[in-house]
C-alpha positions in Angstrom: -12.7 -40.0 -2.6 -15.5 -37.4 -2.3 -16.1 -35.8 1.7 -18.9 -37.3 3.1 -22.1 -35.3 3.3 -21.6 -34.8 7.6 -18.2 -33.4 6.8 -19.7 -31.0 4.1 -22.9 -29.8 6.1 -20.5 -29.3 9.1 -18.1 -27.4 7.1 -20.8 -25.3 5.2 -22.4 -24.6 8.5 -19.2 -23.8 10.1 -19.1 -20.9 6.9 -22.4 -20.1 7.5 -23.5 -20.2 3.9 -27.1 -22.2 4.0 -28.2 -21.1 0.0 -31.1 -19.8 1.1 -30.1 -15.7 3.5 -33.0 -13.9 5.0 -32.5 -11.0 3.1 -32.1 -9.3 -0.7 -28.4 -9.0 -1.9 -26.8 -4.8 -2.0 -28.4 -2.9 -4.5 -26.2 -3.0 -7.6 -25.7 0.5 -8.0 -24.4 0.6 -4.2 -21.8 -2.0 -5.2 -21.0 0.0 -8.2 -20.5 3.1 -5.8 -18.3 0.9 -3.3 -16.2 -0.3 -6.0 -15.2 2.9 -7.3 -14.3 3.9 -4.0 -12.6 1.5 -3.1 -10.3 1.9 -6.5 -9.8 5.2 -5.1 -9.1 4.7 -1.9 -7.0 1.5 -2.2 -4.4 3.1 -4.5 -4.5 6.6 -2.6 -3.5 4.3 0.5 -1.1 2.6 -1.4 0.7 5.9 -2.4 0.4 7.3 0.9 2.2 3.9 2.6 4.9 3.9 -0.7 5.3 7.9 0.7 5.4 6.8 4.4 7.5 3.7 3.6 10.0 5.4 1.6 9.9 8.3 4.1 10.9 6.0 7.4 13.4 3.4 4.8 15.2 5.6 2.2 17.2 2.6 1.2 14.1 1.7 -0.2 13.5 5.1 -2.5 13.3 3.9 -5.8 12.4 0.1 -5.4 10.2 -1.2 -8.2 7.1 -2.4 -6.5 6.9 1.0 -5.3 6.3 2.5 -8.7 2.5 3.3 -9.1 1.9 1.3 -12.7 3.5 -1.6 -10.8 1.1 -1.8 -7.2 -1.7 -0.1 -9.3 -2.7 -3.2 -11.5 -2.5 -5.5 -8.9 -4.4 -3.4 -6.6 -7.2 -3.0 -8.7 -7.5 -6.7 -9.7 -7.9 -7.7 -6.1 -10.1 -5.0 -5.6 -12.7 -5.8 -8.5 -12.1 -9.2 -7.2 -13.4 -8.4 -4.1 -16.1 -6.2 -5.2 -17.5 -9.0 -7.2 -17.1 -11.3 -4.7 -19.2 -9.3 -1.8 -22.5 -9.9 -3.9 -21.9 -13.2 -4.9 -21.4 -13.9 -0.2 -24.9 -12.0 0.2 -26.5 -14.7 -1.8 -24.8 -17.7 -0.5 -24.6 -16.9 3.6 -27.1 -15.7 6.0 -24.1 -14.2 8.0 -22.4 -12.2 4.8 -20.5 -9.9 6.8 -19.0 -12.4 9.1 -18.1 -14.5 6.0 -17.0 -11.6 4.3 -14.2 -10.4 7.0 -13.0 -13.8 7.5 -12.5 -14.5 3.2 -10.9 -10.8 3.7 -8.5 -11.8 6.3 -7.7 -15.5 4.5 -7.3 -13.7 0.8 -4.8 -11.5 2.8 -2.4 -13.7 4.0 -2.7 -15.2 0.9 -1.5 -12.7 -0.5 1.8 -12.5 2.4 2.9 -15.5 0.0 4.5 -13.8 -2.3 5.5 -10.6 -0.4 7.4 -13.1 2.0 8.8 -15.4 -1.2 10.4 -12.1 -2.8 12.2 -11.5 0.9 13.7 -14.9 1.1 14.8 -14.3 -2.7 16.7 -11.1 -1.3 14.7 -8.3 -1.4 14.2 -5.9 1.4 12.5 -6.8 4.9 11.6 -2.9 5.2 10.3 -2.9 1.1 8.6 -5.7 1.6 6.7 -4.8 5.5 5.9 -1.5 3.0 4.0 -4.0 0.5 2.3 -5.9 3.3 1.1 -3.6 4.8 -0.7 -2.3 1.3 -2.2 -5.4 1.3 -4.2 -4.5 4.8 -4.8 -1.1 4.1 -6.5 -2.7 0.9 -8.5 -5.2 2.4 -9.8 -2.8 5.4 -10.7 0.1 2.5 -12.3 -2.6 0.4 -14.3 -4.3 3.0 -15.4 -1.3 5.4 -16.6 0.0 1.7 -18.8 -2.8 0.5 -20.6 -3.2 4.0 -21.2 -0.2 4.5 -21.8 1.1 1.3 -23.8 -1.9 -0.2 -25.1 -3.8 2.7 -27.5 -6.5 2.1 -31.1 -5.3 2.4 -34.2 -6.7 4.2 -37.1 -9.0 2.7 -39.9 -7.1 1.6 -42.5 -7.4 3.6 -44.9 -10.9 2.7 -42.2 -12.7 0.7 -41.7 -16.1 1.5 -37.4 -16.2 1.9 -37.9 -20.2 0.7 -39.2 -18.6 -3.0 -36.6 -16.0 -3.2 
């Protein structure tokens, strides 16, 4: 049974995303630019936490998500995720950055899941915080990037928003 068209309009107004923003989407190039940093930038926080983690835990030297090749490919699929996904919320919301930070924050704990499913399974608490706490370092690098980096950009002047 399909929701009925209140519930949808509620919900959709409740996200903010109307189709039809009052302004162009980032420049592509400006996305291209926050992407790459945010590569960067994810996986230098990453290694810095792995250091910090491993430097306040010592039991934890050595465990394998710790290992760059393992957190690297992960990180940067949920990065390019993102960075595709912030263009695509400038064309679909009037409010992207409000719908933006809360996608950021639901994708995250998300993304607990499986952090907190390989602690029941046994693995380390302290390992595990380490990995979680990627996770936000991640989403705060990716999103501060791609807002500021590749905001959305005003109408030009006599374009009708209803034709864009």
């Amino acid at each position: 049974m399909a929701a009925s068209p209140d519930v949808t309009e509620r919900a959709l107004a409740w996200a903010r995303i109307d189709f039809s923003p009052p302004h162009r989407p980032p420049e592509w190039w400006r996305v291209a630019l926050a992407t790459v940093l945010s590569l960067v930038l994810s996986l230098a926080a990453d290694a810095a936490l792995v250091a910090i983690g491993t430097g306040l835990f010592p039991s934890t030297k050595g465990y394998g998500h710790f290992q760059f090749h393992d957190y690297a490919k992960l990180t940067i699929i949920g990065v390019l995720i993102a960075c595709a996904a912030w263009p695509v919320v400038t064309r679909l919301s009037s409010a992207p950055r409000w719908l933006f930070f809360r996608l950021a924050i639901l994708v995250t704990l998300v993304l607990f899941l499986p952090d907190l499913y390989i602690w029941h399974q046994g693995q380390s608490a302290k390992a595990v915080l380490v990995l979680m706490s990627m996770h936000v370092a991640i989403a705060l690098v990716t999103y501060n990037l791609l807002v500021h980096l590749a905001p959305v950009r005003p109408l030009r002047r006599g374009t009708d928003p209803s034709r864009s």
